[in-house]
N, C-alpha and C positions, 0 to 999 in steps of 0.2 A: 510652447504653443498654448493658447489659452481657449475655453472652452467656446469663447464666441467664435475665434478666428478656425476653430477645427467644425462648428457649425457650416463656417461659409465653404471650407474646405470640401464636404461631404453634403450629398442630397440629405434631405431630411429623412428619406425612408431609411436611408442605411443608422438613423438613427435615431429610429423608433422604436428598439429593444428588440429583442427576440419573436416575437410575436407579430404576426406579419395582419396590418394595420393596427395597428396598438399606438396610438396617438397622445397620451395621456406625457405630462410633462416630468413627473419621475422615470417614467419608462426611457425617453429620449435623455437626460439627465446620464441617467446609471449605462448608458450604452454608452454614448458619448463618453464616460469617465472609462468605462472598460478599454473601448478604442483609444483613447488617448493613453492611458493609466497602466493600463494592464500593458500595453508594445513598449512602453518603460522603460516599468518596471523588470518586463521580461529580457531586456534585453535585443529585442528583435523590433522591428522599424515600426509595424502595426500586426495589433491586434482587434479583430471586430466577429462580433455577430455572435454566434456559437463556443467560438475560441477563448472569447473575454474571463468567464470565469475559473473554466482550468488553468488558465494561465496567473489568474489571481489565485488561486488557493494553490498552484505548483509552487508559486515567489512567497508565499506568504505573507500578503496585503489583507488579514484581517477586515478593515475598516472598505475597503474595494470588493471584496469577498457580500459584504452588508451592503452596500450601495445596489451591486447588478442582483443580489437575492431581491432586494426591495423593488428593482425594476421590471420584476416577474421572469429573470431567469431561473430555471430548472435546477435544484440544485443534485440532481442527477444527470441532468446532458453532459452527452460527450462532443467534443470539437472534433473538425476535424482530422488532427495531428496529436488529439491527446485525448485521454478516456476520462468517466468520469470525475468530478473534480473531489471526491474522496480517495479515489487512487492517486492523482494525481499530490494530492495533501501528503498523502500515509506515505507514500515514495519517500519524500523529501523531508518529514519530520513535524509536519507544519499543525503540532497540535491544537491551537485555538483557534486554527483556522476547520478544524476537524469537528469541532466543539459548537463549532456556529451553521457548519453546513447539516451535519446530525440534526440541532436543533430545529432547522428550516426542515425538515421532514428527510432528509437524503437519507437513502437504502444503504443500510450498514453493509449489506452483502453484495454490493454495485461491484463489477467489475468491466475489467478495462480490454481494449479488443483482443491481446493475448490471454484473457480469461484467467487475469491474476484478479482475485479481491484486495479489498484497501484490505485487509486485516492480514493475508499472504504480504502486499508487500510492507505492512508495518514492522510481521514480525521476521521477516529475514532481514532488515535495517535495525533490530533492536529497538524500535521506537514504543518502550513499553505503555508509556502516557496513553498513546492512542490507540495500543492495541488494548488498553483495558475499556478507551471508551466505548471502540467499536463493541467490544461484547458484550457492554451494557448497556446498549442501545441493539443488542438484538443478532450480533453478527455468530457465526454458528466456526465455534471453534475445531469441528471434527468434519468442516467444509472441504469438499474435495477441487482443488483447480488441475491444469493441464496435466495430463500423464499419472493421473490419481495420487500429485501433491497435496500433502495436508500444509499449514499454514506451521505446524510445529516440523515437518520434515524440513520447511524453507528456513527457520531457525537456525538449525543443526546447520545445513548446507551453507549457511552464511557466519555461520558464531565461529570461523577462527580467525576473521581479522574484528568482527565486532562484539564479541564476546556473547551476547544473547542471554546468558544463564538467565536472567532477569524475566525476560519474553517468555521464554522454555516456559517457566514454574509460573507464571500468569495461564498459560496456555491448558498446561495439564490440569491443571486447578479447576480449569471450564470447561475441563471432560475431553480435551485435546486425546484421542487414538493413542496410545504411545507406542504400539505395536503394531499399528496399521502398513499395512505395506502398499507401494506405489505399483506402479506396471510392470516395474522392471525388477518387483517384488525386495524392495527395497525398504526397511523401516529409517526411522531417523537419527536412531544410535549408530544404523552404517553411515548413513549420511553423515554424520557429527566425527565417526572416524574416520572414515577416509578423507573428510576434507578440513582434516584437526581441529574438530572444536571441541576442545578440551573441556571448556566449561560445561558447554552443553551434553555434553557426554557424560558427567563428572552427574548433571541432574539428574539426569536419565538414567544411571545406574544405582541412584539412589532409592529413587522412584520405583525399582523394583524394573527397568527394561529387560528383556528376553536377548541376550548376548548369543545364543545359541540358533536365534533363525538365521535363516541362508534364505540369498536371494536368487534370480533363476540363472543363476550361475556357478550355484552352490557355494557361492562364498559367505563367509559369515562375516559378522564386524572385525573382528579381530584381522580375518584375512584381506579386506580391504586396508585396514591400519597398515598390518605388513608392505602389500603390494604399494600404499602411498609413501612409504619413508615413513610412518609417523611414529615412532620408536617409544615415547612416553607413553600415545595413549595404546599401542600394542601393550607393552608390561601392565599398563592399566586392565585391559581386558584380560591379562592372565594366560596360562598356556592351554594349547589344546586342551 
């Protein structure tokens, strides 16, 4: 479908940009490419209005990403089936698409309706690229999300099918807790054991982590290793 024929398709207000009377012919342009571009790309029959750029920076359309910023979308709004479009980047890997929305002014510490930040879900995917840019654009590595998550617990809790080490040692480097514990009084070397992340665990003990706190269940890292099957990183943590 071509842009004239998705014009006649659609009233003009629906493709006027995000900005309600916003007339102006880049504005109409970069919606219209979103609506057309971004339902695509994504997969799904249409995309319009508020949706357009999450959905570009989820796919990773860089150069769509630059078109709807130029048409005065937000590059912090969230649509509404998807949070802002720095979460929506950081999820999925989508670092120059990460690189361009930062630059258009987007809050490095934006988060998404279940109150993960881009920089939580970078670095439980390992995506260390973006989780360096977020902190260098300001994002706060000892940030707390849901249930008093740090962004290096989500690490741990993710590093044993994606290894993370990489994330981990970016994280503590930028003052990441390493002993901070969650609600359920939980640090991230339990985390990293009980749900085998070797690697991460391997840093963390490095790093000098406290093996010996217990969470409100008294168990300690080691006793989650136990309780999960994880027999390497138990002998790792050593005996009682």
């Amino acid at each position: 479908m071509g842009l004239l024929s998705l014009c006649c398709l659609y009233p003009l207000h629906v493709l006027s940009g995000p900005k309600t009377g916003d007339w102006n012919l880049p504005a109409r342009l970069g919606s219209a490419l979103g609506i057309l571009l971004a339902g695509t790309a994504g997969g799904f029959l249409l995309v319009q209005g508020r949706e357009a750029l999450p959905a570009a920076a989820r796919d990773g359309h860089p150069w769509l990403v630059r078109a709807l910023l130029l048409a005065h979308y937000s590059p912090d709004a969230s649509g509404r089936y998807a949070g802002p479009p720095t979460t929506e980047a950081a999820l999925k890997g989508q670092e120059e698409v990460i690189e361009i929305l930062l630059g258009a002014g987007a809050k490095p510490g934006a988060a998404n309706s279940y109150g993960l930040s881009a920089l939580t879900l970078a670095a439980g995917r390992g995506h260390s690229g973006i989780v360096r840019k977020l902190l260098a654009a300001g994002a706060r590595a000892d940030e707390r999300g849901p249930k008093g998550w740090t962004p290096l617990m989500q690490a741990a809790y993710l590093g044993g099918p994606l290894g993370n080490a990489e994330t981990a040692g970016i994280l503590l480097g930028a003052g990441a807790p390493m002993d901070a514990v969650n609600e359920d009084g939980e640090t991230a070397l339990m985390a990293a054991a009980r749900e085998g992340s070797a690697e991460v665990l391997e840093v963390l003990l490095q790093k000098g982590a406290r093996r010996d706190l217990r969470n409100k269940k008294g168990q300690t890292a080691r006793d989650l290793a136990v309780s999960s099957g994880r027999l390497e990183i138990t002998r790792r943590l050593g005996k009682r």
